[in-house]
TORVEXBA-11091 format. One record per residue: x negated, y, z negated of N, C-alpha, C in turn; residue number from 1; residue in three letters. Coordinates in nm, 3 decimals, decimal comma. Each point is the difference from the previous one (the first is absolute). Layout:
! residues N
n.u;n.v;n.w;ca.u;ca.v;ca.w;c.u;c.v;c.w;k;r
X;Y;Z;X;Y;Z;X;Y;Z;NUM;ALA
...
END
This chain:
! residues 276
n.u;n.v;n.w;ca.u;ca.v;ca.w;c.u;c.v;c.w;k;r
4,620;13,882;-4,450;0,008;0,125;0,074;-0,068;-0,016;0,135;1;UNK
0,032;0,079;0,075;-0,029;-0,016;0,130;-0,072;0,154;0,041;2;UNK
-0,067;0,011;0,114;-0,031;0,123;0,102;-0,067;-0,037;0,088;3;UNK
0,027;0,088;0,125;-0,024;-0,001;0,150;-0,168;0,075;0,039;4;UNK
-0,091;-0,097;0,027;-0,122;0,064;0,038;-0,005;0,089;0,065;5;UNK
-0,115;0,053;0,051;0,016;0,138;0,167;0,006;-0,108;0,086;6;UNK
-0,051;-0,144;-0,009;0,028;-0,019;0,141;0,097;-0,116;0,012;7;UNK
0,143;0,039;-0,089;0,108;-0,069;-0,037;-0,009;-0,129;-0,032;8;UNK
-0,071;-0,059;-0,085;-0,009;-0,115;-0,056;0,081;0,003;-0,145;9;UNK
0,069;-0,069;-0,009;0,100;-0,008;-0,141;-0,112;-0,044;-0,097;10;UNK
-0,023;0,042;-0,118;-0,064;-0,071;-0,103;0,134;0,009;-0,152;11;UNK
-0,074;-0,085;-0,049;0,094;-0,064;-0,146;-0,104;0,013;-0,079;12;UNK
0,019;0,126;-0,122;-0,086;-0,012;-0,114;0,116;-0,007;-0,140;13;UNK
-0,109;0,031;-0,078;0,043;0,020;-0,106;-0,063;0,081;-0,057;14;UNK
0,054;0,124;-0,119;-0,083;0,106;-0,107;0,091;-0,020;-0,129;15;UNK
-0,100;-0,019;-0,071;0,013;0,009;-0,159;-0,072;0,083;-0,058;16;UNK
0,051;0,021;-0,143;-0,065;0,064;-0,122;-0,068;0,109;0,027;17;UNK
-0,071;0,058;-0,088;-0,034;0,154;-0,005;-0,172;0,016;-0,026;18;UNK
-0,011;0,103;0,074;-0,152;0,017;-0,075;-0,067;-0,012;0,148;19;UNK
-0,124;0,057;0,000;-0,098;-0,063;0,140;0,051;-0,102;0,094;20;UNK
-0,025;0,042;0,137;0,038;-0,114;0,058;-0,087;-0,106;0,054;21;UNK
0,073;-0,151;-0,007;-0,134;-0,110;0,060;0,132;-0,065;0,095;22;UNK
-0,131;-0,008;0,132;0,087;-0,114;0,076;-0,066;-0,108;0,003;23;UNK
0,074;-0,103;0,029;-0,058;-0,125;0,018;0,035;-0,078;0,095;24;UNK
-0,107;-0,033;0,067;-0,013;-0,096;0,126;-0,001;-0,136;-0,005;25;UNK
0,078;-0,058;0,076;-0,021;-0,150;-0,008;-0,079;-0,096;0,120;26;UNK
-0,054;-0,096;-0,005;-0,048;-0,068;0,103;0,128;-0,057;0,108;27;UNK
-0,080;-0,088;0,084;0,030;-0,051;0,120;0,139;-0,117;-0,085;28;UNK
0,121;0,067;0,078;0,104;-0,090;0,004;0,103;0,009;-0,161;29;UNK
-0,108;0,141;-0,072;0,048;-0,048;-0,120;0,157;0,150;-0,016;30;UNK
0,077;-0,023;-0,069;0,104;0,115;-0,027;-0,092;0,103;-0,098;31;UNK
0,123;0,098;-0,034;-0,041;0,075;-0,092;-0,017;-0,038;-0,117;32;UNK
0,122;-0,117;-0,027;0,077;-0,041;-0,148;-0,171;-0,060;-0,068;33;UNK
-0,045;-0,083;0,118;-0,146;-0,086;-0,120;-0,047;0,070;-0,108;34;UNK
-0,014;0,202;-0,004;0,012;0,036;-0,102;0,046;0,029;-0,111;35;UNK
0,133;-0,044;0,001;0,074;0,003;-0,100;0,003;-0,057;-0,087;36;UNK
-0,067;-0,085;-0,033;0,015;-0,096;-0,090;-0,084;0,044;-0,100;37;UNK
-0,172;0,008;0,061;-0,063;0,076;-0,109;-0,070;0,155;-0,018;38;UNK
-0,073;0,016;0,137;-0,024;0,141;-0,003;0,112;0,144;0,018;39;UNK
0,093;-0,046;0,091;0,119;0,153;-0,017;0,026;0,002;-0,193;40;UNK
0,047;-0,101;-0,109;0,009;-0,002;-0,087;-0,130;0,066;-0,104;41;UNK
-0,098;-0,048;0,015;-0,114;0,075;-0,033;-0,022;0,164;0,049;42;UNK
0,015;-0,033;0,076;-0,002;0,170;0,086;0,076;0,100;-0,078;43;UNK
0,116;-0,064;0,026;0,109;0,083;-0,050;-0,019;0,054;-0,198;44;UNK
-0,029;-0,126;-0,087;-0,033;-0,022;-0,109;-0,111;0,149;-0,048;45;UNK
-0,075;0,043;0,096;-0,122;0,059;-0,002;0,025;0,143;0,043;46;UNK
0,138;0,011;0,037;0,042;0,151;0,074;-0,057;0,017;0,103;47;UNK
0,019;-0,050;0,073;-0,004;-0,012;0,179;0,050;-0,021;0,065;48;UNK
0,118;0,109;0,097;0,048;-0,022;0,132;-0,068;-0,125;0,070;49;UNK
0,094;-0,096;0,018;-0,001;-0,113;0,066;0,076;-0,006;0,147;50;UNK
-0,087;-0,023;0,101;0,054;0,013;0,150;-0,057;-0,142;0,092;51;UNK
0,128;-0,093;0,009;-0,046;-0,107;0,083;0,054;-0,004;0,098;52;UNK
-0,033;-0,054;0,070;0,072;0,005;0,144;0,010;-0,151;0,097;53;UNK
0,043;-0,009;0,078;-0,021;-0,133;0,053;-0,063;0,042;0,152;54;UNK
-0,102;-0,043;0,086;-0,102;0,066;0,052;0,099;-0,058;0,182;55;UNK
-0,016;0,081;0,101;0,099;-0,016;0,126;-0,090;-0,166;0,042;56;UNK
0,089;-0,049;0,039;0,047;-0,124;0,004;0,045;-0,143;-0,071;57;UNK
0,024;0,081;-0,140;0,086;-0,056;-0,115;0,111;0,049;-0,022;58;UNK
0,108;-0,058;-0,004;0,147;0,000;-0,018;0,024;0,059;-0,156;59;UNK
0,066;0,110;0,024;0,082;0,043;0,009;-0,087;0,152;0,117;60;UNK
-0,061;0,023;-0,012;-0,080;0,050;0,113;0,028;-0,039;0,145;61;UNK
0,000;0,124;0,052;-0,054;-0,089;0,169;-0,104;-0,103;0,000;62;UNK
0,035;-0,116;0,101;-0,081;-0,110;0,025;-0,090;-0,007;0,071;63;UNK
0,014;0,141;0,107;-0,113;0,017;0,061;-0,080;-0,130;0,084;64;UNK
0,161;-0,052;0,061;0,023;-0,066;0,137;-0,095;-0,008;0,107;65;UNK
-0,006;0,158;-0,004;-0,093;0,019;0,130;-0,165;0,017;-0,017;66;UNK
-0,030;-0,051;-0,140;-0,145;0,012;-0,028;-0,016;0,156;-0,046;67;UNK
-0,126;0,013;-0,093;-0,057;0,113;-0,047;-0,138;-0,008;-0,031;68;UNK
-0,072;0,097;-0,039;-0,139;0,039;0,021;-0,027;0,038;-0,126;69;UNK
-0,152;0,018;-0,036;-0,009;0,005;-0,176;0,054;0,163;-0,014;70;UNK
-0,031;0,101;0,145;0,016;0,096;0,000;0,123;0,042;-0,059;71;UNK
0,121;-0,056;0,051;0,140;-0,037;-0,021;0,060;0,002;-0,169;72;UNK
-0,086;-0,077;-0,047;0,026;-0,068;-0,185;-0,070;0,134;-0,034;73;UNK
-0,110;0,045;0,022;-0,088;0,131;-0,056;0,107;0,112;0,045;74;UNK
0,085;0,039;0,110;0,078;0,142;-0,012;0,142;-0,063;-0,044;75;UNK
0,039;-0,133;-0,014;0,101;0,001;-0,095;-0,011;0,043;-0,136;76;UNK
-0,126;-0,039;-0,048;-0,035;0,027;-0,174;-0,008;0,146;0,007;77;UNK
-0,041;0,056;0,071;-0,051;0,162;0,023;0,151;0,045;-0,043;78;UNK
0,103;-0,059;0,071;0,099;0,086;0,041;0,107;-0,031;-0,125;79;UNK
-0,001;-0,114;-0,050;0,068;0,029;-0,158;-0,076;0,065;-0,056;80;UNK
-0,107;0,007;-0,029;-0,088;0,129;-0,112;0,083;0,090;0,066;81;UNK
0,010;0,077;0,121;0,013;0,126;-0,015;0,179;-0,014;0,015;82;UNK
0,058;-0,076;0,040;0,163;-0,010;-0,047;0,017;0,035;-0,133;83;UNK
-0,085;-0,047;-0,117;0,046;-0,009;-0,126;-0,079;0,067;-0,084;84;UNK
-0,100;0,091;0,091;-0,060;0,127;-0,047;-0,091;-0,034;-0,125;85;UNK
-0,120;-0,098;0,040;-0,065;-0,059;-0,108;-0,093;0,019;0,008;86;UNK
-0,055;0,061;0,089;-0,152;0,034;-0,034;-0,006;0,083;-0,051;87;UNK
-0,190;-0,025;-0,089;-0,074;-0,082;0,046;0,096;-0,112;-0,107;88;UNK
-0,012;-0,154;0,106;0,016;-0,098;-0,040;-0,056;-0,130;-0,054;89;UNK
-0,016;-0,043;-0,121;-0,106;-0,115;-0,021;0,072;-0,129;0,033;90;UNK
-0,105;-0,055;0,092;0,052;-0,088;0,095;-0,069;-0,139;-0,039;91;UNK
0,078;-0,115;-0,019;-0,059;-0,167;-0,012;0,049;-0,052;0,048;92;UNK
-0,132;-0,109;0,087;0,049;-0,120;0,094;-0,086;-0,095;0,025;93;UNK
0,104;-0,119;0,013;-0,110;-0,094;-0,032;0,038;-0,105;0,141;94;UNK
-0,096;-0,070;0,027;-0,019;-0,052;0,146;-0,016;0,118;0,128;95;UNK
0,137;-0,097;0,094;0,029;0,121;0,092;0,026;0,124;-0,061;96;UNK
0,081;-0,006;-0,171;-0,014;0,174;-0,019;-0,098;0,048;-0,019;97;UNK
-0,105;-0,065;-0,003;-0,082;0,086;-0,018;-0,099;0,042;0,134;98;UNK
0,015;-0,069;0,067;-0,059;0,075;0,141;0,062;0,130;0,043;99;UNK
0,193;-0,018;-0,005;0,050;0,141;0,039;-0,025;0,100;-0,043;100;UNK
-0,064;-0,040;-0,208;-0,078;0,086;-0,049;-0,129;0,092;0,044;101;UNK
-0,028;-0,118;0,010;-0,154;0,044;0,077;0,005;0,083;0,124;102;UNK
0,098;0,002;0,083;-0,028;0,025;0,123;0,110;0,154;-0,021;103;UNK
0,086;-0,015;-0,083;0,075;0,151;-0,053;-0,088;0,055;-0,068;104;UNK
-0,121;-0,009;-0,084;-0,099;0,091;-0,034;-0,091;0,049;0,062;105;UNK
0,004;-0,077;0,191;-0,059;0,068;0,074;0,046;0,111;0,026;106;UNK
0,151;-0,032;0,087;0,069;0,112;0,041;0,085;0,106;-0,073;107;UNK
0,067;-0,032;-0,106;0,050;0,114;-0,057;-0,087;0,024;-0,162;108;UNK
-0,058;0,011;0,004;-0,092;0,027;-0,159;0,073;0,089;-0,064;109;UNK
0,052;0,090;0,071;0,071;0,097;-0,103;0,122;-0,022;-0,066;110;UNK
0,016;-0,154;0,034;0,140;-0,028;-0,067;-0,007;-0,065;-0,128;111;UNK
-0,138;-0,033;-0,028;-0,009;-0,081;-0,056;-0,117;-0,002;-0,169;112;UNK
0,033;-0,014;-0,096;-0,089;0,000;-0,121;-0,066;-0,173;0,035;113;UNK
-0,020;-0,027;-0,128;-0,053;-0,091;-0,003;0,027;-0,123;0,070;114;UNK
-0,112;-0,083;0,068;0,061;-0,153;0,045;-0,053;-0,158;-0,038;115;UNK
0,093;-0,018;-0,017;-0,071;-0,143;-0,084;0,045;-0,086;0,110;116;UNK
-0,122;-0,078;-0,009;0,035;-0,141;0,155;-0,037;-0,127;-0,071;117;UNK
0,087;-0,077;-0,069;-0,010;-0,146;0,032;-0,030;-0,125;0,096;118;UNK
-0,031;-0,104;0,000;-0,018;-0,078;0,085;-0,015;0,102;0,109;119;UNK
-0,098;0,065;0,012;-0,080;0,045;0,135;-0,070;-0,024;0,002;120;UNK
-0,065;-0,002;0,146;-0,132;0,016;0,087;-0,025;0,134;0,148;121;UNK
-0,074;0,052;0,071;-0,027;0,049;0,090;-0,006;-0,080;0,119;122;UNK
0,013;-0,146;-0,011;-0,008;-0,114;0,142;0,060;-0,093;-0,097;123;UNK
0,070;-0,066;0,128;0,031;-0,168;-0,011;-0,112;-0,072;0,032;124;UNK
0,011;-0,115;-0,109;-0,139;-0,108;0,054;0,043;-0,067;0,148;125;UNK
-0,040;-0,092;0,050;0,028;-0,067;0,130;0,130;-0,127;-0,026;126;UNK
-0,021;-0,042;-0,125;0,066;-0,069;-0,090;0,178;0,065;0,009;127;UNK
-0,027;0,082;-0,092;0,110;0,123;0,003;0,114;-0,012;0,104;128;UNK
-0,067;0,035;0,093;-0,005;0,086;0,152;0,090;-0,078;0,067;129;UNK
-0,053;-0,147;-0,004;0,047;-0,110;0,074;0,107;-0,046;-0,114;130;UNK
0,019;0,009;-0,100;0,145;-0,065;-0,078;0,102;0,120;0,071;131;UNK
-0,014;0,088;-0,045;0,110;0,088;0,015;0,047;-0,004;0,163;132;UNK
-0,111;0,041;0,100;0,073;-0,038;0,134;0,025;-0,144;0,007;133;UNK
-0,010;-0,136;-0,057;0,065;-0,116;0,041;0,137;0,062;-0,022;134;UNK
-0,014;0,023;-0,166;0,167;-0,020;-0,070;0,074;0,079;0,091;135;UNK
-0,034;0,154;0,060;0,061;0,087;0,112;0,046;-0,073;0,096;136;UNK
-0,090;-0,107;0,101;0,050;-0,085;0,082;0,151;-0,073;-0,063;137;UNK
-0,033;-0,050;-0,074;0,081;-0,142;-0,040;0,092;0,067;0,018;138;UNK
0,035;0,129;-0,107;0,143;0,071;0,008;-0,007;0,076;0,167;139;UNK
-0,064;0,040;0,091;0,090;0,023;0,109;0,000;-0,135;0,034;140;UNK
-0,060;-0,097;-0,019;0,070;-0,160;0,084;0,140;-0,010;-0,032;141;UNK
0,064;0,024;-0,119;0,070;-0,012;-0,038;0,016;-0,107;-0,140;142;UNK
-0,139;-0,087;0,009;-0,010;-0,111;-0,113;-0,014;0,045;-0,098;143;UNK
0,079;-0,077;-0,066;0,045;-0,018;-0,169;-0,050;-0,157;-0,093;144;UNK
-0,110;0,042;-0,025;-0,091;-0,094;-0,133;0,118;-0,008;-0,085;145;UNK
-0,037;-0,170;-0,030;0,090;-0,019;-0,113;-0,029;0,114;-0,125;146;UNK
0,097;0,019;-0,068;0,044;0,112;-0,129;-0,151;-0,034;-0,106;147;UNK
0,043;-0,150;-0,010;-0,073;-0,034;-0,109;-0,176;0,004;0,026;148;UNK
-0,024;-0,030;0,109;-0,148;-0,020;0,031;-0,050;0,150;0,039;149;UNK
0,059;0,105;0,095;-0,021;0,128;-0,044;0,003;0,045;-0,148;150;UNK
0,025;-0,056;-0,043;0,031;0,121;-0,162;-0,176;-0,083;-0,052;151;UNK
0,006;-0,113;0,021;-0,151;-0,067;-0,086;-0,112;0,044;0,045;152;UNK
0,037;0,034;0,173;-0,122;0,098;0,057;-0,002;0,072;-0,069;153;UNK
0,095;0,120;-0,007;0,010;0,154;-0,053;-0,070;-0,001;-0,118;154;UNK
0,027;-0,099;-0,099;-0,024;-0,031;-0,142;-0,145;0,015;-0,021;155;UNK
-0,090;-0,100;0,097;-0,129;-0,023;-0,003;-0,020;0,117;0,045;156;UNK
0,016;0,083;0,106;-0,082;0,153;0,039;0,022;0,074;-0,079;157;UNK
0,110;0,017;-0,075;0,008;0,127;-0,086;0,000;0,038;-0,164;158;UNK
-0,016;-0,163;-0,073;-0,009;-0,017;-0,116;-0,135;-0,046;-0,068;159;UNK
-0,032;0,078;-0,064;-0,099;-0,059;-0,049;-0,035;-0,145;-0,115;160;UNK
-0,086;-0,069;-0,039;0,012;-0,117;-0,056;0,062;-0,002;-0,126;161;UNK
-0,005;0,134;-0,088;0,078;-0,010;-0,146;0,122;-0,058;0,032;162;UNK
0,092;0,078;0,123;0,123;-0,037;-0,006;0,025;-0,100;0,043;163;UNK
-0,098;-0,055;0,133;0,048;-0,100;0,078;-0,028;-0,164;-0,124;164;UNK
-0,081;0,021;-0,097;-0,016;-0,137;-0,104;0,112;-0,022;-0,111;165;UNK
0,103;0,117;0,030;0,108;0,035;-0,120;0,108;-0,084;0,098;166;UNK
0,008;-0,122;0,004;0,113;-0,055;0,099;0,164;0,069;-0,007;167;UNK
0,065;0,030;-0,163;0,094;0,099;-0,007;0,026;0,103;0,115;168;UNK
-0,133;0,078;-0,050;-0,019;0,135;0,071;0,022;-0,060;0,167;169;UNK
-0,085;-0,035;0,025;-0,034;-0,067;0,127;0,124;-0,022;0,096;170;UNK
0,145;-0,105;-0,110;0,065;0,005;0,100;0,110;0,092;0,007;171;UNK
-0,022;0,110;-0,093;0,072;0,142;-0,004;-0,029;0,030;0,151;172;UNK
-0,120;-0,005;0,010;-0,021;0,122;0,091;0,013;-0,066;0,124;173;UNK
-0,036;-0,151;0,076;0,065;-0,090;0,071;0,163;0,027;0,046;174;UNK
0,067;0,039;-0,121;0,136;-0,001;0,027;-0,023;0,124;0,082;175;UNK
-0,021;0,120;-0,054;-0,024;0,129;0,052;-0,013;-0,013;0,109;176;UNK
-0,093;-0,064;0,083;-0,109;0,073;0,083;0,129;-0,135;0,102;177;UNK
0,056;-0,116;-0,074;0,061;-0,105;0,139;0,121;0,089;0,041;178;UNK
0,023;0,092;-0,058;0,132;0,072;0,034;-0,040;0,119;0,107;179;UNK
-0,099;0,055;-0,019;-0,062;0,143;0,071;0,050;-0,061;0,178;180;UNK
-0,015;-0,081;0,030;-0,059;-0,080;0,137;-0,112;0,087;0,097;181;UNK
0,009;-0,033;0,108;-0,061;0,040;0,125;-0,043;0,150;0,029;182;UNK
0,126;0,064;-0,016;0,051;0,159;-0,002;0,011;-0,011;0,178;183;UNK
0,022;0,152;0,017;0,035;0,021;0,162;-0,039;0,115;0,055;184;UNK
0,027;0,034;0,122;-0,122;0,073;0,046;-0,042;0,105;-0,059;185;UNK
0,039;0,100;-0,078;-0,081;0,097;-0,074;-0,115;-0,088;-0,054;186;UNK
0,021;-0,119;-0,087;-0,111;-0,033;-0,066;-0,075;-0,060;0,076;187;UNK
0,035;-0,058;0,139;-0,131;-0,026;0,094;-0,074;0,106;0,014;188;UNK
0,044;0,125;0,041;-0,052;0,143;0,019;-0,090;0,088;-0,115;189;UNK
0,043;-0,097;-0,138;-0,105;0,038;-0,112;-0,092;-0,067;0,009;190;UNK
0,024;-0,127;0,015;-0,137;-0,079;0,001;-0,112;0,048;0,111;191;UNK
0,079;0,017;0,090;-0,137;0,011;0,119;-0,073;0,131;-0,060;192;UNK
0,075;0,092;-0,081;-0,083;0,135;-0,049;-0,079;-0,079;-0,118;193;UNK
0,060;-0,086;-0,058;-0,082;-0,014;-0,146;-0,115;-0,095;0,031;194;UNK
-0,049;-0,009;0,148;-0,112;-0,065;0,024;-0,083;0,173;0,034;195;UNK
-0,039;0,032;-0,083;-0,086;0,144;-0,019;-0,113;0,030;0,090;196;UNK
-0,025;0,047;0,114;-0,190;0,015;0,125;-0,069;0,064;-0,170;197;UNK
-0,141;-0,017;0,068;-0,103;0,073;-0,067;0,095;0,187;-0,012;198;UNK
-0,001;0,037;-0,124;0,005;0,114;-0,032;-0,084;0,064;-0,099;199;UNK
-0,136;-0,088;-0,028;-0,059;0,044;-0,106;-0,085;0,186;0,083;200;UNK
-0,050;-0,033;0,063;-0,029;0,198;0,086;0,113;0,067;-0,078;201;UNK
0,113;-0,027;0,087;0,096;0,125;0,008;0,019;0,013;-0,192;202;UNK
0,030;-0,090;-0,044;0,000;0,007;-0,135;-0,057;0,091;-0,091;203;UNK
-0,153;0,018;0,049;-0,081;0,092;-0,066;0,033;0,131;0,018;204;UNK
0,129;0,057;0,040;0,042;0,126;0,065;0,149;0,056;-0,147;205;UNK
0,005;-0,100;-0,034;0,104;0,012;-0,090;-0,041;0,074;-0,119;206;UNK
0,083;0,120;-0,037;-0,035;0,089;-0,101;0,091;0,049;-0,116;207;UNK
0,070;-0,113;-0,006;0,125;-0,053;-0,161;-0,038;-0,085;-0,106;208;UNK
0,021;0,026;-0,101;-0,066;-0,080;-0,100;0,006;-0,117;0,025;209;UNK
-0,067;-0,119;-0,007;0,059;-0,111;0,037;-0,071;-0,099;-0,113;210;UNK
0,137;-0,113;0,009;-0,081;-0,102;-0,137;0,032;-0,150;0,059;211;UNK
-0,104;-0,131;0,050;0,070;-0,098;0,027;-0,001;-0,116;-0,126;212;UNK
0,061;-0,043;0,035;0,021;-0,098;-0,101;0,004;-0,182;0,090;213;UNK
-0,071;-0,070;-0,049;-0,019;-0,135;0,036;0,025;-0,087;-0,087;214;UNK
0,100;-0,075;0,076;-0,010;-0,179;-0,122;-0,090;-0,091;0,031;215;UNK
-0,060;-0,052;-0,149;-0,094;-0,114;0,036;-0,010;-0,070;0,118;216;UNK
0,120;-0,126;0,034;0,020;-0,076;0,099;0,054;0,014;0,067;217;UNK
0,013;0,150;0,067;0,095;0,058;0,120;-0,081;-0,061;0,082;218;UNK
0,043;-0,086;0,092;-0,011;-0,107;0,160;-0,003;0,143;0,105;219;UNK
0,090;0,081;-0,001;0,034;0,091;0,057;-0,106;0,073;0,039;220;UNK
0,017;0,100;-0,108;-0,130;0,063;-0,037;-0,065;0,002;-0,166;221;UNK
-0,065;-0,055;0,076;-0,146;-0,025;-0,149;-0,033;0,108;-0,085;222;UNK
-0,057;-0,012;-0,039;-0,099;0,116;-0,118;-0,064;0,039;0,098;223;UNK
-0,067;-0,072;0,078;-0,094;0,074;0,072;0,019;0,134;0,097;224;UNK
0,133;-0,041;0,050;0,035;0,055;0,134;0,095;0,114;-0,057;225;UNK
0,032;0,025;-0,144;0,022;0,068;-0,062;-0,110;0,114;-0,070;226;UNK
-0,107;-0,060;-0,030;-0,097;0,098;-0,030;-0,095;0,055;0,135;227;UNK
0,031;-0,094;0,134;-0,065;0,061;0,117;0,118;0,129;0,004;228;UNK
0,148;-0,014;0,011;0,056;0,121;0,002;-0,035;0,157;-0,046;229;UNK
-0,041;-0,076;-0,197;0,046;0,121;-0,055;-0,208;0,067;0,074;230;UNK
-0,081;-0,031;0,012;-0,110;0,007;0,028;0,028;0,109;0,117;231;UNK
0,108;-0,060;0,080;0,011;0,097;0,131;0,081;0,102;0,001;232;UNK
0,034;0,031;-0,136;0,136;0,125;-0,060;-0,106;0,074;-0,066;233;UNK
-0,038;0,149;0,041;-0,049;0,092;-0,109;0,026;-0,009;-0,082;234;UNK
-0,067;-0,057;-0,135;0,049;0,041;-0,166;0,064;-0,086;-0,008;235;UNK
0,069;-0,134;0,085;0,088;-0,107;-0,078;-0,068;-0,078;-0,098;236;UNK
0,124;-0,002;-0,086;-0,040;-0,112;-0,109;0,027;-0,144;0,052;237;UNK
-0,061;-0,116;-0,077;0,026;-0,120;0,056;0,004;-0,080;-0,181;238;UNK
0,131;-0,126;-0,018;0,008;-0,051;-0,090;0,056;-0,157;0,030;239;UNK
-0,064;-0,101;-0,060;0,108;-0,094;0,045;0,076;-0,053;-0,137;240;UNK
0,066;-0,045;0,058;0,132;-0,089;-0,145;-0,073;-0,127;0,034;241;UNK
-0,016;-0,059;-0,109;-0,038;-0,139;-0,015;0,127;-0,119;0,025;242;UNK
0,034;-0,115;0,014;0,080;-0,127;0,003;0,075;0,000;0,059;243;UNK
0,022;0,105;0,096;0,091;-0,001;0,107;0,013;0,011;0,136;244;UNK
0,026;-0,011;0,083;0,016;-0,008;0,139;0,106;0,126;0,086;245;UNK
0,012;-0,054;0,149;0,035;0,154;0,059;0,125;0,043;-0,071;246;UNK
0,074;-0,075;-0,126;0,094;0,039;-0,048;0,003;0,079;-0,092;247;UNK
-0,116;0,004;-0,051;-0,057;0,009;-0,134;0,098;0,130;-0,039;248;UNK
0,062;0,130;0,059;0,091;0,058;-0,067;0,130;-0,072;-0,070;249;UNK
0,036;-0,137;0,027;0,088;-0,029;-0,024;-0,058;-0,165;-0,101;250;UNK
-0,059;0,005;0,017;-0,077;-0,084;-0,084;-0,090;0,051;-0,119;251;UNK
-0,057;0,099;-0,006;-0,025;0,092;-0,120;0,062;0,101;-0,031;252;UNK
0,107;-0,011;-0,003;0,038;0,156;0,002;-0,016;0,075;-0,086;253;UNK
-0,015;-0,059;-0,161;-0,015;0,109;-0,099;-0,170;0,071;0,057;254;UNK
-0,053;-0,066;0,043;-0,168;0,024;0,004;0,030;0,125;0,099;255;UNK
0,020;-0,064;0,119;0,051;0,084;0,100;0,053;0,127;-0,052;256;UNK
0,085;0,033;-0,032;0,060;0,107;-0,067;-0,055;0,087;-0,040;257;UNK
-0,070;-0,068;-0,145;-0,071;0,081;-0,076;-0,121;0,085;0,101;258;UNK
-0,040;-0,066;0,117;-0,103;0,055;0,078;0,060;0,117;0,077;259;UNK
0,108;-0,020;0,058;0,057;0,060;0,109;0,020;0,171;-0,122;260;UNK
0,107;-0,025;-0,109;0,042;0,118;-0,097;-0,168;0,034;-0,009;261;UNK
-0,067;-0,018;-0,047;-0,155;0,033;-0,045;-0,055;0,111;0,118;262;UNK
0,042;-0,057;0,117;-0,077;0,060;0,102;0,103;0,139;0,037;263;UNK
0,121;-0,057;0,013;0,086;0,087;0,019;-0,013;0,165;-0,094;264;UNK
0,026;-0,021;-0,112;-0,054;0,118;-0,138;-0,142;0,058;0,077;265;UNK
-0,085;-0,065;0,014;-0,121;0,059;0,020;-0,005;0,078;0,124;266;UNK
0,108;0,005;0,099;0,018;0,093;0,102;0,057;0,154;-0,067;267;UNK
0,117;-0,048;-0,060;0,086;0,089;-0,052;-0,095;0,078;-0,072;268;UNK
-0,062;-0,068;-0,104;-0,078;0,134;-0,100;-0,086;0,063;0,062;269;UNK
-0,109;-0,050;0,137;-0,013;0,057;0,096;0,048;0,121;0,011;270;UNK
0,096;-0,032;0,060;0,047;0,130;0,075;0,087;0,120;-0,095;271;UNK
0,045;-0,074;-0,108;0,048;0,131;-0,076;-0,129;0,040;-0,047;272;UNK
-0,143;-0,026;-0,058;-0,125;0,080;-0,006;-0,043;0,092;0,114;273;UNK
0,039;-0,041;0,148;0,019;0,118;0,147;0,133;0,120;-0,063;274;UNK
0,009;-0,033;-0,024;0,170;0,070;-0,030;-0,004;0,132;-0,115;275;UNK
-0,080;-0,077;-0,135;0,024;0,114;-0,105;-0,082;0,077;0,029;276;UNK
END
């Protein structure tokens, strides 16, 4: 399915199933579909409106050619909630989704129930900072890393060691990641956002439930830079998943799951106790 932002940007989502609604955000470069495999299925399993989307400068989306701003990804998300008349909406994202998270619980709070942020932080390390603007360069250079030696990078940043010692597994996800390639300019235009400034201040201004969640050996973002977040969120909770890395939704997923449904319920009964 498709709809036209206010400030005419085409987006491509998808809505399923019945019951409360959750959207879900994906990181830098990634589609909507990465959820499909295990959390929309869980979701759905649990009676929950399921809403993914693919974020502007991923295809089938505008590519967002001409560059965009985090501001940009934050009133696109705004503007399907209120297309599809979902608030309040419980919202999950992990990486870059979860910054648009973060930064949509600044500005529209009222759209929104609960938020769960994966692989977040409030800053990029210096580390960070500098991968994501190289890889930005390379793709406006126009250079293209061999398939295979990008995907072994990707592998090492985003997997943690359970999977990466399972050679099987290992070259599952090799295949995966040699096919993704380079991407094009939308995903240069994510990366330079998913290198995050200090936002831990403004952070402390946020007044939505919020819950982060960290994997052990997220390279990305750590445990640490995950519990500096939830520290800088009134009332956030902070949890990490053990043996996994910045993938770890897709690498734990039953764990994952069970956390995400857990947290999710505990909004809902929330608010129907406001209610009766």
């Amino acid at each position: 399915m498709f709809m036209t932002t206010k400030s005419g940007v085409r987006l491509s989502y998808r809505d399923s199933g019945d019951g409360p609604p959750v959207l879900l955000l994906t990181g830098t470069g990634a589609p909507g579909s990465v959820w499909d495999l295990h959390q929309v299925p869980a979701l759905r399993a649990a009676r929950y409106r399921v809403i993914t989307m693919d974020n502007r400068g991923i295809p089938p989306s505008d590519d967002g050619a001409d560059g965009f701003t985090i501001d940009d990804l934050v009133a696109d998300v705004a503007d399907l909630i209120d297309h599809l008349d979902v608030a309040p909406c419980r919202v999950i994202g992990t990486s870059m989704g979860a910054y648009i998270a973060q930064e949509l619980a600044l500005a529209h709070p009222e759209l929104l129930g609960t938020v769960v942020l994966m692989a977040a932080c409030a800053r990029s390390s210096p580390v960070q900072r500098m991968l994501a603007e190289g890889e930005a360069k390379l793709i406006a250079s126009g250079t293209q890393l061999p398939p295979d030696y990008l995907a072994a990078v990707r592998a090492l940043h985003n997997l943690g060691p359970t999977t990466l010692a399972d050679d099987e597994l290992t070259r599952d996800w090799l295949d995966l990641l040699s096919a993704s390639g380079m991407g094009g300019p939308g995903v240069r235009s994510q990366l330079l956002l998913s290198a995050l400034p200090d936002r831990v201040e403004a952070y402390r201004e946020i007044a939505v439930p919020c819950h982060v969640i960290s994997f052990e050996y997220d390279l990305v973002a750590p445990p640490a830079a995950g519990r500096e977040l939830a520290a800088a969120v009134p009332g956030a909770t902070h949890r990490t998943i053990p043996g996994c890395g910045h993938f770890g939704y897709l690498e734990a997923p039953g764990v994952v799951n069970r956390v995400l449904i857990d947290l999710i319920r505990e909004d809902i009964g929330e608010r129907l106790e406001e209610t009766a």
